[in-house]
C-alpha positions in Angstrom: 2.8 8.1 -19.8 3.0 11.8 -19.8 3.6 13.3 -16.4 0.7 15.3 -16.1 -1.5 11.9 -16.7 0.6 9.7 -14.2 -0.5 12.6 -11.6 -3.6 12.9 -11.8 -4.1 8.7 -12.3 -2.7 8.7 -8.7 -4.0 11.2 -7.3 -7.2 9.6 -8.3 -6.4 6.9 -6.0 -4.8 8.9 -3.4 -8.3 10.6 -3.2 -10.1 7.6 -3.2 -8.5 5.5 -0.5 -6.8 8.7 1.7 -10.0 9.1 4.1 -11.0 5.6 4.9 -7.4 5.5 6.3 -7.5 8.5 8.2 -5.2 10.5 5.7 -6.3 14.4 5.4 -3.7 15.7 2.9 -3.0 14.1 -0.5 -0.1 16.5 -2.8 2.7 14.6 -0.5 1.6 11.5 -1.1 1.3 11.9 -4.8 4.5 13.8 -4.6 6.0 10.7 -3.0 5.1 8.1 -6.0 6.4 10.5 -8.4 9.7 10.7 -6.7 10.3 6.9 -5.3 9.1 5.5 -9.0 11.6 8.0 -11.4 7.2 8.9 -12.5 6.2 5.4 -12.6 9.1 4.5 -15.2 11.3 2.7 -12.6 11.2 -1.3 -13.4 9.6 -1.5 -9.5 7.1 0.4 -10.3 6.3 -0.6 -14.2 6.4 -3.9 -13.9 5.1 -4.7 -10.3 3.0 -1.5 -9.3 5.4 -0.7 -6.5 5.2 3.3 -7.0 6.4 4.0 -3.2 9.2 1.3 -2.9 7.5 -0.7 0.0 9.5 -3.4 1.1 8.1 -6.8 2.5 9.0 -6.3 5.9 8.0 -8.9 8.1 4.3 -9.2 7.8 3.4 -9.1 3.7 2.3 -12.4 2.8 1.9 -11.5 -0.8 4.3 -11.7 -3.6 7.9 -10.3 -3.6 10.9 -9.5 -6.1 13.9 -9.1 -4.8 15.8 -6.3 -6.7 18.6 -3.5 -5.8 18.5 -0.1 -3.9 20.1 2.7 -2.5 20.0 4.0 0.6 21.2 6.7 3.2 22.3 5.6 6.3 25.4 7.5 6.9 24.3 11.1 5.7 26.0 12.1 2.7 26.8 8.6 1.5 25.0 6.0 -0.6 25.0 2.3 0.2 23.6 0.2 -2.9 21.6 -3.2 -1.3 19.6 -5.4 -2.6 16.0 -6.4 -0.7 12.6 -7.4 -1.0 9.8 -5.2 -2.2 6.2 -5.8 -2.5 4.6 -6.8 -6.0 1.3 -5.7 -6.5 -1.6 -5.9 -9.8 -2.3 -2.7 -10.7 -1.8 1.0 -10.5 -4.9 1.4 -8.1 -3.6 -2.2 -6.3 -0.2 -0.4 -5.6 -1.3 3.2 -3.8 -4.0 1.2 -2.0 -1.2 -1.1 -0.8 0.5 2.4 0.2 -2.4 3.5 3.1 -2.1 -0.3 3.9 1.5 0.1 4.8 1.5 3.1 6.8 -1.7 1.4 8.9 1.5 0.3 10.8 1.5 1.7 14.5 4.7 3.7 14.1 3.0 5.9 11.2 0.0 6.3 13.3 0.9 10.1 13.4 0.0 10.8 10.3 -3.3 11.2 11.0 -5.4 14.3 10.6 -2.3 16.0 9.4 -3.0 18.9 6.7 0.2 20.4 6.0 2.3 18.7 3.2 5.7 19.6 4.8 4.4 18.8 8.1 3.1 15.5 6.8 6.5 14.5 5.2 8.9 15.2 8.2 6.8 13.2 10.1 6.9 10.3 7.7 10.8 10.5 7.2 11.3 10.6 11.3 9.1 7.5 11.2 11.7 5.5 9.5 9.8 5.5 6.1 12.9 7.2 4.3 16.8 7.4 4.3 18.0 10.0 2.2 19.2 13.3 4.3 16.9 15.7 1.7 13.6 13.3 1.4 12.0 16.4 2.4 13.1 19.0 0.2 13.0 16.8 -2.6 9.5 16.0 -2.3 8.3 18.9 -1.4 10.1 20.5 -4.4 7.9 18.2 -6.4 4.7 19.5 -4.6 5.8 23.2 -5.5 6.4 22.9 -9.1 3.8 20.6 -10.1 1.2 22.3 -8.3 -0.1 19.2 -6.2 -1.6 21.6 -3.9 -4.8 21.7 -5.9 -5.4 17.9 -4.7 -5.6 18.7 -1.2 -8.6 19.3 0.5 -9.9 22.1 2.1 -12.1 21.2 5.0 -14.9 18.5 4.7 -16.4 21.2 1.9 -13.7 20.6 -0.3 -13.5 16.7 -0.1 -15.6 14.5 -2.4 -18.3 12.9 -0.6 -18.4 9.5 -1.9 -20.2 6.1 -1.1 -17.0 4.2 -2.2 -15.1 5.9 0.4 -17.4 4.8 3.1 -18.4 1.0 2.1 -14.6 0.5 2.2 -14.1 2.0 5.9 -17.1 0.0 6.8 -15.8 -3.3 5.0 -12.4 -2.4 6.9 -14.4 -2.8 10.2 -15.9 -6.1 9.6 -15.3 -8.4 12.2 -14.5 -6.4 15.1 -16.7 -7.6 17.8 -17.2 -7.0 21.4 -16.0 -10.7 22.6 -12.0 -9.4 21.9 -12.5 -5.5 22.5 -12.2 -4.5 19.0 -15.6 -2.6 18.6 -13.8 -0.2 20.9 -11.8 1.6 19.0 -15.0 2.3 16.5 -16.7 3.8 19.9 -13.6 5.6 20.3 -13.8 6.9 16.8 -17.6 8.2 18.1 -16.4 9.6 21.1 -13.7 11.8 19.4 -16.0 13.7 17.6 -17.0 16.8 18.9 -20.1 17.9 19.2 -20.5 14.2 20.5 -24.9 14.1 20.1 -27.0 15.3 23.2 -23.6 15.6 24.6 -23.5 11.7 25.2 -20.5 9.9 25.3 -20.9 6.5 24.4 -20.0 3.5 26.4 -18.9 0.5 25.2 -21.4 -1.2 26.9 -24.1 0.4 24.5 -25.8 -1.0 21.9 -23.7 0.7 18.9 -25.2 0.4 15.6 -26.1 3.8 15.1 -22.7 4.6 16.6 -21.3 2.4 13.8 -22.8 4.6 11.1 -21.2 7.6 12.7 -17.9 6.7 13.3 -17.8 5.7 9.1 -19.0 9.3 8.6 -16.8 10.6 10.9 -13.5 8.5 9.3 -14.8 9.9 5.9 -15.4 13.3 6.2 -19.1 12.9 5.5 -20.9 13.9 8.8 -22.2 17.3 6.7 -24.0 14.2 4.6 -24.6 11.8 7.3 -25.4 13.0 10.2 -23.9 11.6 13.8 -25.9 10.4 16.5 -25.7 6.9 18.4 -29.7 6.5 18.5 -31.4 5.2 15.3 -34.7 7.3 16.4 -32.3 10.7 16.4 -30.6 9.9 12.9 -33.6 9.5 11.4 -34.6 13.0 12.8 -31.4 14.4 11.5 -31.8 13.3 8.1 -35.2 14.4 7.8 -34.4 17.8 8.8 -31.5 17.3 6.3 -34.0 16.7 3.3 -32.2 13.3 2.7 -35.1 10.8 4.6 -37.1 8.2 2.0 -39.9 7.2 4.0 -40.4 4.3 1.5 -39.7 1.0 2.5 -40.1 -0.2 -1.0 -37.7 1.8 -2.7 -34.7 0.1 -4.3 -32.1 1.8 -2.4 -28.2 2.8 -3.3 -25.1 1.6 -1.9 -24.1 4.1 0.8 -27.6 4.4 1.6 -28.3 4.5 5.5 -31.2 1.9 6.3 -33.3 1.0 9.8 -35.1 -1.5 10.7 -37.9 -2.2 13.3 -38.3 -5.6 14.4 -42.6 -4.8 15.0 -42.7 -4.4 11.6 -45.6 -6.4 10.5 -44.4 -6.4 6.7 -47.9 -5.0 5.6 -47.4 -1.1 3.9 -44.8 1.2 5.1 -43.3 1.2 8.7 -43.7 3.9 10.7 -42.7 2.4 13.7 -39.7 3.5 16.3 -36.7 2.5 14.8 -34.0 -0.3 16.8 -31.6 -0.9 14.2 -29.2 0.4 11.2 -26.5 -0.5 9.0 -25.1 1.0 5.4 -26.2 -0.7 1.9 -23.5 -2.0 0.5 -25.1 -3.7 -2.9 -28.2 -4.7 -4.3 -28.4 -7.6 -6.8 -31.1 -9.4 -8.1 -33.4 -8.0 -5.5 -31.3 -8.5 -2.8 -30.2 -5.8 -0.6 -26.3 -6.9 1.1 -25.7 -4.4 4.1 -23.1 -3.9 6.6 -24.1 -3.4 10.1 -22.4 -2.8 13.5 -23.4 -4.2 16.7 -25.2 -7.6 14.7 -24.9 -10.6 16.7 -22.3 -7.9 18.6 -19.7 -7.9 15.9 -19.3 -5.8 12.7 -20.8 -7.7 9.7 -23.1 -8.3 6.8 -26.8 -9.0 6.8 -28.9 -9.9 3.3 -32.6 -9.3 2.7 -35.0 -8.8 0.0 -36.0 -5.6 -1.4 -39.4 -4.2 0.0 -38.8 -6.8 2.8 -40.6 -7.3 6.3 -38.4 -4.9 9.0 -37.5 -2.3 6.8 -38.1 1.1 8.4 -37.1 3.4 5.6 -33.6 5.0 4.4 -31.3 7.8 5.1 -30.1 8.9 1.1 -26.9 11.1 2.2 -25.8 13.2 -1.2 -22.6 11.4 -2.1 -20.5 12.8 -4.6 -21.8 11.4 -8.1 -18.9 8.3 -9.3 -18.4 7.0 -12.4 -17.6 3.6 -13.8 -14.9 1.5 -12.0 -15.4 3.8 -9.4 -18.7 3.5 -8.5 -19.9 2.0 -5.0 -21.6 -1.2 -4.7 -19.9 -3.6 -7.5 -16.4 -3.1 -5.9 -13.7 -1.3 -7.6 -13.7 -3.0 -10.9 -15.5 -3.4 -13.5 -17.1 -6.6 -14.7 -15.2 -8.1 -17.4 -11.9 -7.0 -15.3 -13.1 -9.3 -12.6 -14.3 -12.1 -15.0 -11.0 -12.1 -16.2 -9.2 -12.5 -12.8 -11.4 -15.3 -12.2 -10.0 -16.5 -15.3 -6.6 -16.4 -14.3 -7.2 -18.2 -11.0 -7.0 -14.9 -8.6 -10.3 -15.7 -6.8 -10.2 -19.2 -5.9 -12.5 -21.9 -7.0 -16.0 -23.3 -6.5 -18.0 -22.1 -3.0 -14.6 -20.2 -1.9 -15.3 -18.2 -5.1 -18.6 -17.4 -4.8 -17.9 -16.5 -1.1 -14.9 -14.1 -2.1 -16.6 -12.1 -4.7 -19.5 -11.9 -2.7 -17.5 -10.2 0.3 -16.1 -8.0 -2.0 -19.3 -6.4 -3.6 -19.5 -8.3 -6.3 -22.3 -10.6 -8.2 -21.1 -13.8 -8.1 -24.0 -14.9 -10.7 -23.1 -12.0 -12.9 -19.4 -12.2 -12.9 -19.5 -16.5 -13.4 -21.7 -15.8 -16.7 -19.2 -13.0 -17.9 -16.3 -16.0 -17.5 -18.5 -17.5 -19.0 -18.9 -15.7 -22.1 -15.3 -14.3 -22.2 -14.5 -18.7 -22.0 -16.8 -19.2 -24.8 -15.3 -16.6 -27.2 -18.1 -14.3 -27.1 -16.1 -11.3 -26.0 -12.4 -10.4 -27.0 -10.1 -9.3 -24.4 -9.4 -5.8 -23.6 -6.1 -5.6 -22.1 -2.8 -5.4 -24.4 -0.2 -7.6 -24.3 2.0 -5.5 -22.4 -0.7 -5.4 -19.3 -1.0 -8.7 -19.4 2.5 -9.7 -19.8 2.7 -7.4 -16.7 0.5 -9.2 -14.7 2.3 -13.0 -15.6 5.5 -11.4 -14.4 3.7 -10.2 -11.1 2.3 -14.0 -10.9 -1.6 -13.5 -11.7 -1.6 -16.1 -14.3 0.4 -19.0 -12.7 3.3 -21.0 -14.3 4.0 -23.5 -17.3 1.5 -25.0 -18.9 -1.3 -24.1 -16.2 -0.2 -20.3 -17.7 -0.7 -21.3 -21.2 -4.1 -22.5 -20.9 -5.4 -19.3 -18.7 -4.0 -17.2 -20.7 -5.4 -18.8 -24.2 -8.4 -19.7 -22.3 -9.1 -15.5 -21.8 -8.4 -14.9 -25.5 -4.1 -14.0 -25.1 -1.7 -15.4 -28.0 0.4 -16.9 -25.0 3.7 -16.8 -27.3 3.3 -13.3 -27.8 2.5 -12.7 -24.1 5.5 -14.6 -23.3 7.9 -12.3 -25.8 6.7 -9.4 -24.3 7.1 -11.0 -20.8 11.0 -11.6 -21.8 11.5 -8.5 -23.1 10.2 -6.5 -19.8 12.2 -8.8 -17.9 15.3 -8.3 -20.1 
């Protein structure tokens, strides 16, 4: 891959995960895969999408390879090791896993920081790096690739997308009041400034509106979604906003912002006072799936029908327009690419499936008929032997003959998967 391409492929991802995890500056981070992955060539990161050299440590539960490294403990002088790193699917799989790492309290301070320098010193004093000139080596890549240009500037300069903030809201689901863990999405409210009417919300409040807010306000979309903890007041902001669809039949958008009102009597629109909100997350088959704070007190996901009885109408923020993979709603991937994980066993079986896929965004109706279809012959696979081969050395498609009949099963020539798997590995 061409270095100019392998930048901006992860800085793609950089941009797309960075807010949701509270991350403001991006040119270090992109700065950091380049340099810990020799630009993505390194056997860690070819073959198992390790571009940052993240090593198990004691909490990943996923797959490992144990291979050989160097490190800096005694300035000056190198100490080769060997250890475990984590293995990950894909490009996109690997800098997501990166924001996952540094969710890790002792990297906490890298939060809200803007300055790439700044950002890197910080990182290094955390314990994330050894070598004595981590620094100046990274930042020299920043300076003569011109990473810069991928920072943002401000909320003006970031894109606005619905992606971004269905996977901060999906990163909240679960936290509840029973445990305390709704608090720190108050918190997230109450460190905002201007806080609404100057209210500071308690976390004895009803906080669905707050919810909404807080996923703004960890994306860098309150100049789209305004922030308020009273579903009345929202609805005011995005009217005066020009984003407010008064509608409640309209088919609405994931990212969309929809109320309810429980008087609704389900005959014409609602015009009612509002007492309830959450984010649309997908629509399918005239279903609307939406996350919501503060249901049954907890963070989590309510379906109903299209046009249905307690819909109050939707706030229509102007996300950034994505494309493809990218686009909110249907997860990250595209159809077929999920069909064929299914395929090779990565989503469980049976009502485990259905209930994975479903979490995730996804169609479980549409993705079973494109297994379907791609089990039948009807479509040829679109991966080359090298991805694939890729994947069976990171463990996607299991082991002996279990791995010969996914992989034949999805339309592979598992002998000439195989070769390619021994030559990578050789």
């Amino acid at each position: 891959m061409e270095k100019q391409d392998f930048i901006k492929k992860i800085a793609g991802y950089v941009q797309k995960y960075a807010a949701a995890h509270g991350i403001a500056v991006h040119s270090p981070i992109i700065a950091q895969a380049v340099l810990e992955s020799g630009w993505g060539e390194s056997r860690l990161a070819a073959v198992y999408h390790n571009y940052f050299g993240l090593k198990c440590g004691t909490r990943w539960t996923g797959k490992s390879v144990n291979l050989k490294t160097m490190e800096e403990y005694t300035p000056g002088t190198l100490t080769q090791i060997k250890d475990n790193f984590r293995v990950y699917g894909s490009m996109e799989e690997g800098v997501k896993g990166y924001f996952d790492f540094i969710q890790l309290e002792r990297y906490h301070n890298l939060k809200g920081i803007t300055d790439p320098a700044a950002y890197l010193e910080t990182i290094k004093a955390d314990g994330y790096a050894t070598s004595g000139k981590y620094v100046e080596n990274t930042m020299r890549i920043v300076s003569q690739y011109d990473l810069r240009q991928y920072d943002v500037k401000g909320e003006m300069g970031m894109a606005k997308t619905a992606s971004a903030a269905l996977a901060q809201a999906r990163e909240w689901i679960g936290r509840n009041e029973a445990d305390g863990t709704h608090k720190g999405i108050i918190d997230v409210y109450n460190g905002h400034t201007p806080l609404a009417r100057g209210y500071r919300v308690k976390y004895t409040d009803a906080w669905c509106a707050t919810f909404v807010s807080a996923v703004a306000i960890k994306c860098g979309l309150t100049e789209i979604i305004p922030t308020e903890c009273g579903c009345g007041q929202m609805i005011e902001l995005f009217r005066a906003k020009g984003e407010w669809q008064e509608s409640d039949s309209r088919t609405p958008s994931p990212g969309d912002v929809i109320f309810y009102d429980w008087d609704d009597s389900g005959a014409g629109d609602c015009t009612g006072w509002p007492d309830h909100v959450g984010i649309v997350e997908s629509v399918e088959g005239g279903k609307i799936t939406v996350i919501e704070g503060n249901k049954n007190n907890a963070v989590g996901r309510r379906v109903l029908a299209v046009d249905g009885r307690y819909i109050r109408g939707y706030g229509v923020p102007r996300y950034t327009e994505e494309s493809g993979a990218d686009a909110a709603g249907s997860g990250a991937k595209t159809m077929a690419a999920v069909a064929k994980e299914v395929i090779a066993g990565a989503w469980g079986n049976g009502e485990e499936r259905k209930e994975r896929l479903e979490a995730a965004g996804y169609s479980y109706q549409a993705v079973q008929d494109k297994v379907n279809a791609l089990l039948k012959g009807n479509e040829k696979p679109t991966k080359s032997v090298a991805e694939v081969a890729k994947e069976v050395i990171a463990g996607k498609w299991g082991n002996g003959t279990e791995r010969k009949k996914r992989l034949e099963a999805a339309g592979y020539s598992y002998q000439a998967v195989q070769d390619k798997v021994n030559g990578l590995l050789k």
